[in-house]
VOGU-3710 file (C-alpha; in Angstrom, 3 decimals, decimal comma):
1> xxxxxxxxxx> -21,263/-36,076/28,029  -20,526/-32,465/29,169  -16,955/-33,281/29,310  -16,719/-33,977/25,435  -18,652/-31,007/24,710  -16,889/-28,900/26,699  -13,159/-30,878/25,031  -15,100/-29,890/21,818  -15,421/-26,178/22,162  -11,934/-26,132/23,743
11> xxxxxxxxxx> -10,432/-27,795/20,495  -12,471/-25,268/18,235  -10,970/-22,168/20,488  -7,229/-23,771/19,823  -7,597/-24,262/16,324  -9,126/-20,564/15,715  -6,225/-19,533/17,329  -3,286/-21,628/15,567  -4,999/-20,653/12,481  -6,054/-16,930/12,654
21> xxxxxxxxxx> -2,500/-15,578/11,422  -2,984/-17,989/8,240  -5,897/-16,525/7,576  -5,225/-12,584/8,216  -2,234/-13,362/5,610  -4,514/-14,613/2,634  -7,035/-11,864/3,781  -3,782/-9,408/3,687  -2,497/-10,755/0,392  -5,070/-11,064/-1,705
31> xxxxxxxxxx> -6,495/-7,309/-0,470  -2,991/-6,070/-1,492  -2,498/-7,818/-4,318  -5,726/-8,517/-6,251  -4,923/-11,926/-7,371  -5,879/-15,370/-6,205  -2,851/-17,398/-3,925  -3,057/-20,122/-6,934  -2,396/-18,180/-9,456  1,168/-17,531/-9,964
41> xxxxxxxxxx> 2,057/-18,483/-12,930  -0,904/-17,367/-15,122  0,684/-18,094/-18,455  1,095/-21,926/-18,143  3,486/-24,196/-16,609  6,890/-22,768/-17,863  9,092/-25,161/-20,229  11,641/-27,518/-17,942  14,053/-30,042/-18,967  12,039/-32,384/-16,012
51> xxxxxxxxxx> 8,723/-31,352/-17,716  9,802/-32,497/-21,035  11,739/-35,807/-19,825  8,214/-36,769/-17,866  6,394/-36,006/-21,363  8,266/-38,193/-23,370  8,616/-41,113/-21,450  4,562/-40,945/-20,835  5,006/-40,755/-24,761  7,472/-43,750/-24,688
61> xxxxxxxx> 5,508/-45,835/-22,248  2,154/-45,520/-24,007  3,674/-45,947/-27,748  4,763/-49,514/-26,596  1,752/-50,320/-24,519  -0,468/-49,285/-28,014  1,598/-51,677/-29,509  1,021/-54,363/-27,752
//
C-alpha cells in the first residue's frame, strides 16, 4: 500500500510542476490586464457568413420539421 501512496504524491509533485507556468500566466494576465481569459469579445459573437449559414439552416431544418 505504501507504494501507491508514495506513486500518488509523486504524480501530484509532476503535475504541480507541468502545470505551474499555466498558472503563473493566468495569474500574470489577468493582474496585467484586469479582465477575465473568457472574455474577449465582450460585445457578442461578431456577424460571420458561417454564423449566419448555421442560423438559417437551424431555421430551415426546424420550419420543415414544424410542418410535419
Amino acid at each position: 500500500m505504501g507504494e501507491v501512496s508514495g506513486l500518488f504524491i509523486v504524480m501530484i509533485l509532476i503535475a504541480a510542476f507541468a502545470f505551474a507556468p499555466l498558472g503563473y500566466f493566468i495569474y500574470r494576465f489577468t493582474k496585467m490586464s484586469d479582465t477575465p481569459l473568457g472574455d474577449l469579445e465582450p460585445h457578442g459573437d461578431s456577424p460571420s457568413v458561417v454564423n449566419d449559414f448555421a442560423e438559417k439552416a437551424i431555421k430551415f431544418v426546424q420550419g420543415k420539421l414544424a410542418k410535419k
